[in-house]
GULODREN-43572 format. One line per 5 residues: number of its first residue (from 1); for each residue x, y, z of C-alpha. Coordinates in Angstrom, 2 decimals. Layout:
<sites>
NUM = X,Y,Z ~ ...
</sites>
This chain:
<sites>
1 = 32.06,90.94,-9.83 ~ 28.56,92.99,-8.57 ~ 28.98,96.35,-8.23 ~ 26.65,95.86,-4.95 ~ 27.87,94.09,-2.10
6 = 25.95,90.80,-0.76 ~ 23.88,91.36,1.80 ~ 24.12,88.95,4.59 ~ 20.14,89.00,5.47 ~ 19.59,87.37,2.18
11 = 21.70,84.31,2.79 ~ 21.65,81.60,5.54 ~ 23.56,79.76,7.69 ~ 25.35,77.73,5.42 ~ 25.52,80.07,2.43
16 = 22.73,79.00,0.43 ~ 19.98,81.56,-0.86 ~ 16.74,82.40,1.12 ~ 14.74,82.44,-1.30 ~ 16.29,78.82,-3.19
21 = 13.32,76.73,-1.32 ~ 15.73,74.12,-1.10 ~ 16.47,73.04,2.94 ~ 20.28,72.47,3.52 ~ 22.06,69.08,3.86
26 = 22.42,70.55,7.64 ~ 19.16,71.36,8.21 ~ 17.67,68.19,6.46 ~ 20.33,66.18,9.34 ~ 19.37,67.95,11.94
31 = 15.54,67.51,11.64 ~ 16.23,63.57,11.06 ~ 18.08,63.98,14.36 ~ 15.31,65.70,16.52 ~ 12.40,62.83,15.18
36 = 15.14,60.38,16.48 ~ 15.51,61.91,19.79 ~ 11.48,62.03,19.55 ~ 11.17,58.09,19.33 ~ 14.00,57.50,21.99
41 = 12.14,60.39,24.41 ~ 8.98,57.65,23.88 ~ 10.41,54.62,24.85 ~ 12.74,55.76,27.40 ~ 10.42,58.46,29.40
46 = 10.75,62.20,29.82 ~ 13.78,63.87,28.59 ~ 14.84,65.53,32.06 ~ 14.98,62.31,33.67 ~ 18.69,61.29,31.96
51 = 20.13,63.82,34.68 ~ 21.39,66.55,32.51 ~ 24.69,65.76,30.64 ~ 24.98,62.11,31.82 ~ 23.71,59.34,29.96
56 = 22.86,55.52,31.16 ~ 23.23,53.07,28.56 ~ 22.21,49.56,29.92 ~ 23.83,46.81,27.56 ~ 21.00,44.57,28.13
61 = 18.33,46.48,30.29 ~ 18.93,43.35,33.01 ~ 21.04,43.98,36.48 ~ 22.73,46.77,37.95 ~ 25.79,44.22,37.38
66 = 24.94,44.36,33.97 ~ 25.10,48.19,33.88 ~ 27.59,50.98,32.00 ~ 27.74,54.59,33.25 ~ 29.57,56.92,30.79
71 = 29.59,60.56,30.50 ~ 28.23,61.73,27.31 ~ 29.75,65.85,26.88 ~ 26.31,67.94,25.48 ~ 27.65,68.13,22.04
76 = 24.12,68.54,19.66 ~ 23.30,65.53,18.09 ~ 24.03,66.20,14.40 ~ 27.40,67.04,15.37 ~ 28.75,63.75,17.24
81 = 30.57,61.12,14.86 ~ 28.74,58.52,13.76 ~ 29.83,55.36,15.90 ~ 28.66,57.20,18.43 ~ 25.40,58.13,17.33
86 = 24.95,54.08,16.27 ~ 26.37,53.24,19.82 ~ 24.06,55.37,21.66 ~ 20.63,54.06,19.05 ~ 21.82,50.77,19.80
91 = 21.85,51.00,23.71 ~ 18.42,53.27,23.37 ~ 16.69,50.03,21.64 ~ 17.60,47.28,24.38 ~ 16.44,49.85,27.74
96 = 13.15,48.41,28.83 ~ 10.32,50.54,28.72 ~ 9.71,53.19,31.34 ~ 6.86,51.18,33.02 ~ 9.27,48.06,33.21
101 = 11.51,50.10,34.84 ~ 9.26,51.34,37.48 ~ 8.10,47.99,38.10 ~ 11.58,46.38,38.49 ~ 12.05,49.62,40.74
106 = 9.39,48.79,42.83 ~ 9.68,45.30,43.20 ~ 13.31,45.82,44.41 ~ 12.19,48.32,47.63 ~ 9.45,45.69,48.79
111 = 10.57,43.70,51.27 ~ 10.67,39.73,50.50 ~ 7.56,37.72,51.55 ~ 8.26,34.23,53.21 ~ 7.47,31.62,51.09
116 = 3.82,29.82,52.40 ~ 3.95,26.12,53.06 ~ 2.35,23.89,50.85 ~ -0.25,22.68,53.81 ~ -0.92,26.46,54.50
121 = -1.57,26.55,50.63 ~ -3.15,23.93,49.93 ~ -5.79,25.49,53.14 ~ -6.44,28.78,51.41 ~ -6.86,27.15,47.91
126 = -9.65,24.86,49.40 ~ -12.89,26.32,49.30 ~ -15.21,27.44,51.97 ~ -18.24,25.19,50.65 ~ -18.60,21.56,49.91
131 = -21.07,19.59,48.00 ~ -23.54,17.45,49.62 ~ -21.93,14.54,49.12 ~ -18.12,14.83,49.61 ~ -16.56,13.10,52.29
136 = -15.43,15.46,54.91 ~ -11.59,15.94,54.65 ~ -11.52,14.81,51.06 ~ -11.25,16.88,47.89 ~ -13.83,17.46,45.14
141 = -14.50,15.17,42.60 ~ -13.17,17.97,39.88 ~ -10.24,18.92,42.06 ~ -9.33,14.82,42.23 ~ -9.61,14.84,38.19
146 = -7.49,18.21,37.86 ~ -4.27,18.55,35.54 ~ -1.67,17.69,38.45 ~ -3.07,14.14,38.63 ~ -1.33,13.55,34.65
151 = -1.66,9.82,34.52 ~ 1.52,10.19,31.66 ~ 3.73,11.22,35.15 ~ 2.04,7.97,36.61 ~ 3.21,6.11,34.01
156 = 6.67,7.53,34.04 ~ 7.20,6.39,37.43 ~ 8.84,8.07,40.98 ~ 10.69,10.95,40.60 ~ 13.45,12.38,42.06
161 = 12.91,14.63,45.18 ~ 14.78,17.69,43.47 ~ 12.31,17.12,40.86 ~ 8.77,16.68,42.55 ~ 9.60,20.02,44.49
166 = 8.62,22.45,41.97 ~ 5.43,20.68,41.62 ~ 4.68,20.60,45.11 ~ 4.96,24.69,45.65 ~ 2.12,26.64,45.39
171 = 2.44,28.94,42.46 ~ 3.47,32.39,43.10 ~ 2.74,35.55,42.17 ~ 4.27,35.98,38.91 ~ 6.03,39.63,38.26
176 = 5.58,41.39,34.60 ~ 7.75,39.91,32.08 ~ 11.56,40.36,31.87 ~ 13.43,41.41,28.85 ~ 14.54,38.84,26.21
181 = 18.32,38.71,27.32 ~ 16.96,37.44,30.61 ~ 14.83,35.15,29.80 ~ 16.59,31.15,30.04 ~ 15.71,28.88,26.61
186 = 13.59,26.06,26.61 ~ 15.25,23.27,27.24 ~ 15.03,21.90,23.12 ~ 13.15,18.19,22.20 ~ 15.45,15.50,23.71
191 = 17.59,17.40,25.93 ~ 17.49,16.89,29.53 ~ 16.25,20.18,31.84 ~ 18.81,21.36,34.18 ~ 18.42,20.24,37.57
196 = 15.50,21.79,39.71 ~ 13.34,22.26,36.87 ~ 10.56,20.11,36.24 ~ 9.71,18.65,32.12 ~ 7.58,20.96,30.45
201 = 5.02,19.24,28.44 ~ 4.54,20.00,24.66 ~ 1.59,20.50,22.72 ~ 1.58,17.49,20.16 ~ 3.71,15.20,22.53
206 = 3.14,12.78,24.12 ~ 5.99,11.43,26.57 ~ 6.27,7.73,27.31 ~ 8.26,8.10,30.16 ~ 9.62,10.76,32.59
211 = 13.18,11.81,33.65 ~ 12.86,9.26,35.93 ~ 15.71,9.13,38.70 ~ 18.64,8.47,36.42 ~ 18.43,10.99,34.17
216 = 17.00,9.28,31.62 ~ 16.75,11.32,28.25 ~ 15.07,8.57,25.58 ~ 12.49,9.71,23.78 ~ 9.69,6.26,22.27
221 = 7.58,6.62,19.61 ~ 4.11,5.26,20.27 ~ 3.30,4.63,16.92 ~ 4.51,1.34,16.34 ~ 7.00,-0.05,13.83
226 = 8.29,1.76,11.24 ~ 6.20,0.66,7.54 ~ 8.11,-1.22,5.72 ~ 10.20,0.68,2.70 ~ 8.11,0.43,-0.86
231 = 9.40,-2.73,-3.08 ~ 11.64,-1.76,-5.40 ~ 9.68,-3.62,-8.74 ~ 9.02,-2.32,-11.93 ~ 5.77,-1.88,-11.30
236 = 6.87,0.82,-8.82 ~ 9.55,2.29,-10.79 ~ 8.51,2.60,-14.32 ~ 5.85,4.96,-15.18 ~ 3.00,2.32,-16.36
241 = 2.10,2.78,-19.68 ~ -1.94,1.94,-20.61 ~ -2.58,-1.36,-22.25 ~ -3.08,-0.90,-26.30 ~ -6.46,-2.26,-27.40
246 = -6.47,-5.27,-30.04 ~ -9.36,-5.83,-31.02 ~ -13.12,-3.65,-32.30 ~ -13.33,-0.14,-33.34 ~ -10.70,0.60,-30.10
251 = -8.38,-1.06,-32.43 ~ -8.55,1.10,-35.81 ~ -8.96,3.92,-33.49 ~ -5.77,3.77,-31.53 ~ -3.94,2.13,-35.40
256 = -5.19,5.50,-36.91 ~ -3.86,7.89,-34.82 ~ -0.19,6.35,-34.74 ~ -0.76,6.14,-30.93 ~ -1.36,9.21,-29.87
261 = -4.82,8.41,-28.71 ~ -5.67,5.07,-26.73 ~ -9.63,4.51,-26.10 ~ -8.59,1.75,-23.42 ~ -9.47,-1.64,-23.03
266 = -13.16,-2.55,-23.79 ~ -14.50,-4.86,-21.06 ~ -14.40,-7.82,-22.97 ~ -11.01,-7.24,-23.77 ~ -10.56,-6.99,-20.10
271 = -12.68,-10.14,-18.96 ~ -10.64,-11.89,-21.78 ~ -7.13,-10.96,-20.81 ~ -8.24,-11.66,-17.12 ~ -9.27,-15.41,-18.25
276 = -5.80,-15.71,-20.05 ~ -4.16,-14.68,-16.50 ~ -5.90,-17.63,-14.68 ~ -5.11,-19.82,-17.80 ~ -1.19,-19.06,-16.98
281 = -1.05,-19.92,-13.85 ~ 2.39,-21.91,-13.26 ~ 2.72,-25.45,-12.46 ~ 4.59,-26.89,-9.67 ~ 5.80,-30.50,-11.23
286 = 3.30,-31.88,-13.34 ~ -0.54,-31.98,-13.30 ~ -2.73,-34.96,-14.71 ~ -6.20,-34.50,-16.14 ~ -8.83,-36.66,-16.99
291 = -11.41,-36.17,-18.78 ~ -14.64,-38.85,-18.55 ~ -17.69,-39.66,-19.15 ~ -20.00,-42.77,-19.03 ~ -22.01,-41.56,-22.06
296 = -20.86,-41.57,-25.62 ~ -21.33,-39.42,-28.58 ~ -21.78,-36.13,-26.23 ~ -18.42,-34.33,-27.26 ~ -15.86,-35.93,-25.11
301 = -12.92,-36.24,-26.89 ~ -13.91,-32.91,-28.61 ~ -13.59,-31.55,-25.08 ~ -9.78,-32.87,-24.49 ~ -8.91,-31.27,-28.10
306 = -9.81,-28.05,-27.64 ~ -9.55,-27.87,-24.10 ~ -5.43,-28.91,-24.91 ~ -5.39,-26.44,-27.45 ~ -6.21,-23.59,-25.20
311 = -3.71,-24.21,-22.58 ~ -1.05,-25.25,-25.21 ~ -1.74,-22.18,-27.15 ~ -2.03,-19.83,-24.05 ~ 0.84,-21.36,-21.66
316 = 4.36,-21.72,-22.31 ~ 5.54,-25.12,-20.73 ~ 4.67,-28.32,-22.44 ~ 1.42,-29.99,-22.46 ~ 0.35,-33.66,-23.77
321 = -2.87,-35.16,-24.58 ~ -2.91,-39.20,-24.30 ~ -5.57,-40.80,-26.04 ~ -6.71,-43.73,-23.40 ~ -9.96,-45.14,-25.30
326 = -9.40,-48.98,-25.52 ~ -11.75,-49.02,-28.31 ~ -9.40,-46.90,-31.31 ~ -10.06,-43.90,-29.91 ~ -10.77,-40.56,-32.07
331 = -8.29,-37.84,-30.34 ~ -5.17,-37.84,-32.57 ~ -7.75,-38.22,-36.33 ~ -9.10,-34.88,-34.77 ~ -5.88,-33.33,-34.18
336 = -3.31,-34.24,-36.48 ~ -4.24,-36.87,-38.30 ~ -1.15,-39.04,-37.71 ~ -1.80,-42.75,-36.22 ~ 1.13,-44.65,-37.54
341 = 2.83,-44.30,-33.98 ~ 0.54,-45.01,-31.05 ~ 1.40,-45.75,-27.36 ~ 1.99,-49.21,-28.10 ~ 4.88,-48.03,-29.55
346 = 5.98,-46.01,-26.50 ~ 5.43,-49.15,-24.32 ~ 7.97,-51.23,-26.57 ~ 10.91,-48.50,-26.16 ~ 10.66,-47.55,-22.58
351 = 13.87,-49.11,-21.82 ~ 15.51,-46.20,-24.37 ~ 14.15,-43.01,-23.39 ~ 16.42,-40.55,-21.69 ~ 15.26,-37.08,-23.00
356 = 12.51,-35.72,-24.21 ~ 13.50,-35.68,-27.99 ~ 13.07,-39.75,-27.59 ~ 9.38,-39.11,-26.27 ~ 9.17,-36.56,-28.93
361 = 9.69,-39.80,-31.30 ~ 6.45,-41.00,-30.19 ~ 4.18,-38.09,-30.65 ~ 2.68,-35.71,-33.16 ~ 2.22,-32.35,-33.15
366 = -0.81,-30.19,-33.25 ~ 0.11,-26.12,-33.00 ~ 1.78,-26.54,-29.85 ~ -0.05,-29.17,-28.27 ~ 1.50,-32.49,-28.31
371 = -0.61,-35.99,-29.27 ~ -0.24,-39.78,-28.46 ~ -2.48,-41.56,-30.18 ~ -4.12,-44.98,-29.30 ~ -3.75,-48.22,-31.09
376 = -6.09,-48.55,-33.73 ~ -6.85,-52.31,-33.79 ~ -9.90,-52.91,-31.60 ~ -8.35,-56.32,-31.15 ~ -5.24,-54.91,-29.31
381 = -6.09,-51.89,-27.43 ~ -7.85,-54.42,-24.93 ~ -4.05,-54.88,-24.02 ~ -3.89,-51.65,-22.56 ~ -4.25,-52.08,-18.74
386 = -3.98,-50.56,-15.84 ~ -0.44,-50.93,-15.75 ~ 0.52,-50.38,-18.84 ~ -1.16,-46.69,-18.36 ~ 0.38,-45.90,-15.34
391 = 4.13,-46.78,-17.32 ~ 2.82,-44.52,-19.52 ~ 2.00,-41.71,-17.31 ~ 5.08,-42.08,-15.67 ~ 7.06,-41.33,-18.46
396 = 4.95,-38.19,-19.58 ~ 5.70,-36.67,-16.32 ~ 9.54,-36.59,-16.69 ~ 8.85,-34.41,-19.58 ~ 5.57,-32.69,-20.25
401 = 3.92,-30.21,-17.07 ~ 0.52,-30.80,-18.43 ~ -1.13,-34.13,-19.23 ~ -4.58,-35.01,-20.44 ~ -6.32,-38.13,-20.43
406 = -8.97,-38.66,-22.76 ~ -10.42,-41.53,-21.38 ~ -12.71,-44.25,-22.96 ~ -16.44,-44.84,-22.49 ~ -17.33,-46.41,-19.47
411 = -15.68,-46.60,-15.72 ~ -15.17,-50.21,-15.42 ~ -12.77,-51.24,-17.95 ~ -8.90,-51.03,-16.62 ~ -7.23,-48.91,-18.09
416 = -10.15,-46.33,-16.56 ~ -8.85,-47.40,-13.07 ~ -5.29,-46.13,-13.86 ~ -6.34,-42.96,-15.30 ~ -8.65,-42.35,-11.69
421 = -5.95,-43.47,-9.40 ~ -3.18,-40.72,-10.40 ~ -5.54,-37.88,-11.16 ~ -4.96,-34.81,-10.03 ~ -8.03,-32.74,-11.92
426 = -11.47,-34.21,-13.11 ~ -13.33,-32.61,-16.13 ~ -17.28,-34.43,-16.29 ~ -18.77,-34.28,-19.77 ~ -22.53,-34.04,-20.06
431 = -24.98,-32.41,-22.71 ~ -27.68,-30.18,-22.29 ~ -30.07,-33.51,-22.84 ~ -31.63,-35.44,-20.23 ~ -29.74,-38.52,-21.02
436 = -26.53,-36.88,-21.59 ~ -27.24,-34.77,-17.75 ~ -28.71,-37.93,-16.01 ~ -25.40,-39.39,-17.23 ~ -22.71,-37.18,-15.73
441 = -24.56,-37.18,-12.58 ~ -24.36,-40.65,-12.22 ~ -20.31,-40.49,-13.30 ~ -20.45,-38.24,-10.34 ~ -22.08,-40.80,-7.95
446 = -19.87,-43.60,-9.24 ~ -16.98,-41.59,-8.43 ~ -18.34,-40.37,-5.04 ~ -19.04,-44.57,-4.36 ~ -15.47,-45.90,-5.12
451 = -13.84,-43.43,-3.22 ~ -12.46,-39.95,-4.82 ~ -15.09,-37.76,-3.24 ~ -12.04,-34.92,-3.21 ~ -11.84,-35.48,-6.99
456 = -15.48,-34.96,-7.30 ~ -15.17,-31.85,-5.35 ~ -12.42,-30.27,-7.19 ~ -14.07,-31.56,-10.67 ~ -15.69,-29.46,-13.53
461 = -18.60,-29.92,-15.22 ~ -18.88,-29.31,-18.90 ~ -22.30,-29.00,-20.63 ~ -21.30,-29.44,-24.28 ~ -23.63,-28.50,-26.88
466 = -23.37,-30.77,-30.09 ~ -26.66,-30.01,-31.37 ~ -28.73,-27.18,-31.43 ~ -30.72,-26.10,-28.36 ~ -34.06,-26.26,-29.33
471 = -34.98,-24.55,-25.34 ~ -37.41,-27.45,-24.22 ~ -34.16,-28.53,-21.70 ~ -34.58,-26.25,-18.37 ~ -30.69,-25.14,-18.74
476 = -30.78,-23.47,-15.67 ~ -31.41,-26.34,-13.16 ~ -29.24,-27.98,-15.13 ~ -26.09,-25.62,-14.27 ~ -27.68,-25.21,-10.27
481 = -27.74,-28.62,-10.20 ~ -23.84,-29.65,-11.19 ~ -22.81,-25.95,-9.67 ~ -24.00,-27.93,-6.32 ~ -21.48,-30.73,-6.74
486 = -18.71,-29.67,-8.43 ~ -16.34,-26.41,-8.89 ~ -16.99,-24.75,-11.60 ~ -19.82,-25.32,-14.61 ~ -19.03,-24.40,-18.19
491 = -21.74,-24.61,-20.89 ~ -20.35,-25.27,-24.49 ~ -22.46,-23.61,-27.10 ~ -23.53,-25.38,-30.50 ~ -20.78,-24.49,-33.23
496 = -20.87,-26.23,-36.65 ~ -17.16,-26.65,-37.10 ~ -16.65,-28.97,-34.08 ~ -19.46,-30.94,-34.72 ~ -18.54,-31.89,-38.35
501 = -16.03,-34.92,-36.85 ~ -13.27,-33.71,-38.80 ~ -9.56,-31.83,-37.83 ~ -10.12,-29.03,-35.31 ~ -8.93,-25.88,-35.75
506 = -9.38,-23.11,-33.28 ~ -9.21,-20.39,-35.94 ~ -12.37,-22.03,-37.50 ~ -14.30,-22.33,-34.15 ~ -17.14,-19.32,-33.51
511 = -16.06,-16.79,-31.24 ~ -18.49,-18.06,-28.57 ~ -17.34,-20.91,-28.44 ~ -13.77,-20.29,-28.01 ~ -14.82,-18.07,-25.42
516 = -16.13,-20.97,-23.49 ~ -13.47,-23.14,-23.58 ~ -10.62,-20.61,-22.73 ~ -13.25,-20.55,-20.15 ~ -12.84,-23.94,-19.01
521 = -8.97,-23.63,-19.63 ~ -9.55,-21.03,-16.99 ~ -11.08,-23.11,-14.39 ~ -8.79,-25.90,-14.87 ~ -5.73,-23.81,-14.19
526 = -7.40,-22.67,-11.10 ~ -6.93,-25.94,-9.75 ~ -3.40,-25.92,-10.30 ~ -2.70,-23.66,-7.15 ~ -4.82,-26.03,-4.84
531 = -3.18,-28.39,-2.88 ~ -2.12,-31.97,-3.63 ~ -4.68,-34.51,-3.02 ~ -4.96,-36.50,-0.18 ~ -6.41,-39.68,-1.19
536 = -8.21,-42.94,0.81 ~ -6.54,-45.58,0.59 ~ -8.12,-48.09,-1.61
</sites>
């Protein structure tokens, strides 16, 4: 214990050292207090106007309905609990500013004006002037353009009488704004406005219709129809992966890295796969082709081989070639090499087919591509007519979607009538000769004489190369001319394997020249998705 006693000039209020530097916890509470009181003083006016120790809190700053009275007792501020410290911040923040208050004041001791009429209005809203050349007694030309004439309430229709009055009173003086607890909602997007008030229009909307007399709350989209929901495919679904390349330097490239890099599709590779596309395109029943020519020795029946290799090697469903050529035609010793069974031998068992392994019985079989070869002795093909052909046909169609006709040299002879008559494509060989061009032009004007001028149309003209072009033929008006008068042209180029006479295979042939005739396999499958002939009668 000190010897000296404390002094109390060298301690405060609350016991702590003067000279510790450190303010008190009550000092530190009550200068929070008084910078409170500061910002309250602010926003509610002068501090002598709260009439000494009474206090008016206003719950919402509205009415004098609205209004609470209490009697606060002048106990300082850091001394009062703390509800009632909250209580009395809380009532501080809704009071409406001073200047709000006056104003509400002094709008309350005016007396109320009468209400003008809308004539009377409408009178001291008119201007004193007029333009030259307005009618007296009528409006402007602006004024009879101006926002009340909305030509969406036209549209809407009459309205009811409690609702064109608001629009009909003059606008009045509006007072300053009231406090948020006053102030009504907006009526929200589809709900009807309470009765008296007019719509409000929205920026961004458009209404289609007003209240209207009944109340009406429906709400129409002027868009249109909804879009229709996205197809649910697997080309929508899965993530699409990019084609692999199969063939070049793309190839080895995309082989070598396992994958992980793909160069894309070169656009050959593209042209290529888009010819292959056309090539597919489905059959509905079966289709008949012919392929003629009044010209021999200008790659015909080279023509019908490769062009059924192509579709047989390129199409799933089944697809015959028929070798028609009354004089021992060539077609099956260039495909397969088998001649033993000919259509004669079809013709004798017609009475015992039922499926297609019995017409199977008949045929041979090169890749895919099924053959029925002619009757070798000159002497008895001649008994191939008309008739017999279209037996023949008949049969084919029960079982193969795909049919092609190599037909003999010459128009006249019957069988040639047969193969014309149920038709449903043409293919026209020529050569890049003049003979061999002179020649399919006049097949076309035969043709275009005896009465399949649609056939013509639809046909396609081959230009088959089975020599080498030694350029003294003008190729081009060759192609402008048959481009004129039929579909589609397709020039055969000179390839050394086809022209030898011997078996045909497509591995063998140039790349050129396969190119052409998946080319011509193209065009032929185009005309599968035409529509059926319609045919004079004869």
């Amino acid at each position: 214990m000190p010897d000296r006693p404390t002094d109390p000039a060298d301690a405060t209020a609350d016991g702590a050292p003067a000279d510790s530097g450190v303010p008190s916890e009550e000092a530190r509470r009550r200068t929070d207090g008084d910078r409170w009181q500061a910002a309250l003083d602010s926003w509610s006016g002068p501090a002598g106007e709260s009439g000494g120790g009474t206090r008016e809190i206003r719950l919402d700053g509205g009415a004098a309905s609205w209004e609470q009275t209490a009697q606060q007792p002048t106990v300082p501020e850091d001394q009062r609990p703390w509800d009632q410290q909250s209580a009395e911040h809380i009532a501080a923040w809704q009071q409406p500013p001073s200047w709000q208050q006056e104003a509400q004041a002094q709008q309350a001791a005016e007396p109320a004006t009468p209400t003008p009429s809308p004539s009377a209005a409408t009178e001291q809203a008119a201007p004193s002037w007029r333009p030259a050349d307005q009618p007296v007694g009528q409006p402007p030309t602006w004024e009879q353009h101006s926002w009340d004439n909305r030509s969406w309430e036209q549209q809407a229709g009459p309205r009811s009488p409690a609702q064109q009055a608001p629009a009909q009173q003059a606008p009045a003086p509006q007072a300053p704004a009231q406090p948020a607890a006053q102030q009504q909602p907006a009526p929200q997007q589809g709900q009807a406005p309470q009765q008296g008030q007019a719509p409000q229009q929205q920026w961004g909307q458009q209404p289609t219709g007003g209240w209207g007399s009944q109340g009406s709350t429906s709400w129409t989209s002027q868009s249109g129809p909804a879009a229709p929901p996205p197809s649910l495919t697997s080309q929508s679904l899965l993530r699409q992966a990019p084609e692999a390349p199969t063939r070049g330097w793309r190839r080895f490239v995309h082989k070598a890295t396992g994958g992980s890099y793909n160069p894309g599709l070169s656009q050959a590779e593209v042209e290529h796969r888009a010819m292959v596309q056309r090539v597919t395109t489905p059959v509905r029943g079966s289709h008949r082709i012919a392929v003629v020519s009044l010209k021999g020795g200008i790659g015909k029946t080279t023509t019908t081989c490769c062009l059924g290799l192509t579709l047989a090697h390129h199409r799933g469903d089944r697809v015959v070639a028929v070798d028609a050529n009354p004089d021992a035609g060539t077609l099956a010793e260039r495909l397969t090499n088998v001649t033993d069974v000919t259509v004669r031998d079809l013709l004798a068992a017609t009475d015992r087919i039922r499926s297609f392994t019995d017409v199977s019985a008949f045929t041979s079989l090169a890749g895919r591509l099924q053959v029925l070869a002619s009757d070798q002795d000159p002497a008895l093909s001649e008994a191939f007519s008309e008739e017999e052909y279209t037996t023949v046909a008949d049969i084919l169609a029960r079982y193969f979607n795909i049919i092609l006709t190599d037909s003999g040299t010459g128009l006249l002879h019957s069988a040639m009538s047969g193969t014309l008559a149920i038709a449903d494509s043409l293919v026209v060989v020529g050569a890049p000769s003049v003979d061999g061009a002179s020649r399919a032009s006049k097949t076309l004007d035969w043709l275009i004489a005896h009465g399949h001028e649609e056939l013509v149309a639809r046909s396609v003209a081959v230009i088959s190369s089975v020599r080498p072009n030694t350029g003294d033929v003008d190729m081009g008006m060759v192609r402008e001319h048959f481009a004129a008068r039929c579909r589609a042209v397709v020039e055969i180029p000179y390839d050394p394997h086809l022209v030898t006479g011997g078996l045909i295979d497509l591995d063998r042939v140039g790349a050129p020249a396969r190119r052409a005739y998946l080319e011509l396999a193209a065009h032929v499958a185009d005309g599968f998705a035409l529509p059926p002939l319609q045919r004079r009668p004869a």
